[in-house]
N, C-alpha and C positions, 0 to 999 in steps of 0.2 A: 159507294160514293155518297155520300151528305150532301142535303142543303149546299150547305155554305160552300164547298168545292164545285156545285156546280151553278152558279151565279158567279155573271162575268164580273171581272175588277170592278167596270165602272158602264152604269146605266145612262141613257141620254134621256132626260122627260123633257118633253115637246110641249110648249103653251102656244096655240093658234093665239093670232095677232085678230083678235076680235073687233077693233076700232076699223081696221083700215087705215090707220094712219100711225106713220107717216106709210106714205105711198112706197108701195113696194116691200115692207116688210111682211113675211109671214108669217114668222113664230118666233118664241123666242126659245131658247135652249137651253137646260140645266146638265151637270154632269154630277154625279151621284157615285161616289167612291163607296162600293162593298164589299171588299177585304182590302188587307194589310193597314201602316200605319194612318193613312186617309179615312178609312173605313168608319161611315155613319155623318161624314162631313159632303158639302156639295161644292160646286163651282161653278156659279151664273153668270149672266153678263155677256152669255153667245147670242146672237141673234141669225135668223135665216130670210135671204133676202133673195128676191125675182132681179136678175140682171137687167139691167137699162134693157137691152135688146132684146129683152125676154129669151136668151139662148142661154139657159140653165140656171144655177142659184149659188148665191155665192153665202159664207158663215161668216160673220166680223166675230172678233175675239173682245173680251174683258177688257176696256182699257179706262182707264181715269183720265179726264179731260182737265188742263187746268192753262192759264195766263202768260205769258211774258211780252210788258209791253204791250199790251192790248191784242195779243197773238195768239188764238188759240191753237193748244198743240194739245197732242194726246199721246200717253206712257201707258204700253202694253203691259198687263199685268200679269199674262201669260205666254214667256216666250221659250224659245227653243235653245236648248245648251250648247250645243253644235251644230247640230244640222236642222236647217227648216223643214225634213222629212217629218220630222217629229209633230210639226203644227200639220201638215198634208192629211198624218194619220186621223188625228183630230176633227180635222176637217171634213171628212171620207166619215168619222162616223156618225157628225153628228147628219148629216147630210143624208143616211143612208136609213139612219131615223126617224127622219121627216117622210122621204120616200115611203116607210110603213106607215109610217102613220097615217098618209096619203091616201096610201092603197086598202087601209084599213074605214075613212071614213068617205068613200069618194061620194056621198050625196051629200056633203057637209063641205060645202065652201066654207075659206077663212074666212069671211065677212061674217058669217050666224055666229050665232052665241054657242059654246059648247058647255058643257055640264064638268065636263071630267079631263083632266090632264093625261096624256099618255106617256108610259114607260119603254125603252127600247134597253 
């Protein structure tokens, strides 16, 4: 088996939310395509966020924000072609990323500055 068959499709890099702000963010998330037609291209714009009630974490997706009427509304930029399972899976990983990564720096709150971004 080679390299490149054993490296999954798509890598999640985790950026700790080093400001603190806004409140309640804790990272942000990138996906990182490493084979087939995607492959060497990323997809940003996920962030990982501490629930109002602090009872676990929620992932917002990519989306552009824009006007109508003084109304702001926002157009997903990454949706699901049938079934909303598809965002869940998405969700679960990048979620399951942070968890390592988590458990990888636990003397390292989000608020310190970190040196190096992690790969999942």
């Amino acid at each position: 088996m080679t390299q490149e068959q054993q490296r999954p499709p798509i890598e999640v890099r985790i950026t700790p939310n080093d400001g603190g702000s806004p409140a309640g963010k804790l990272a942000d998330a990138e996906l990182i395509f490493t084979t087939g037609a995607l492959a060497g291209l990323k997809l940003l714009g996920f962030a990982i966020w501490e629930r109002r009630n602090k009872d676990g974490r929620n992932v917002t997706f990519p989306a552009r924000q824009y006007s109508i009427n003084g109304e702001r509304r926002s157009f997903a930029l990454l949706r699901p072609v049938t079934e909303t399972k598809a965002q869940d899976e998405v969700r679960d990983l990048i979620l399951s990323a942070y968890a390592r990564w988590e458990a990888e720096n636990p003397s390292a709150p989000v608020e310190q500055d970190h040196t190096s971004d992690a790969y999942f």
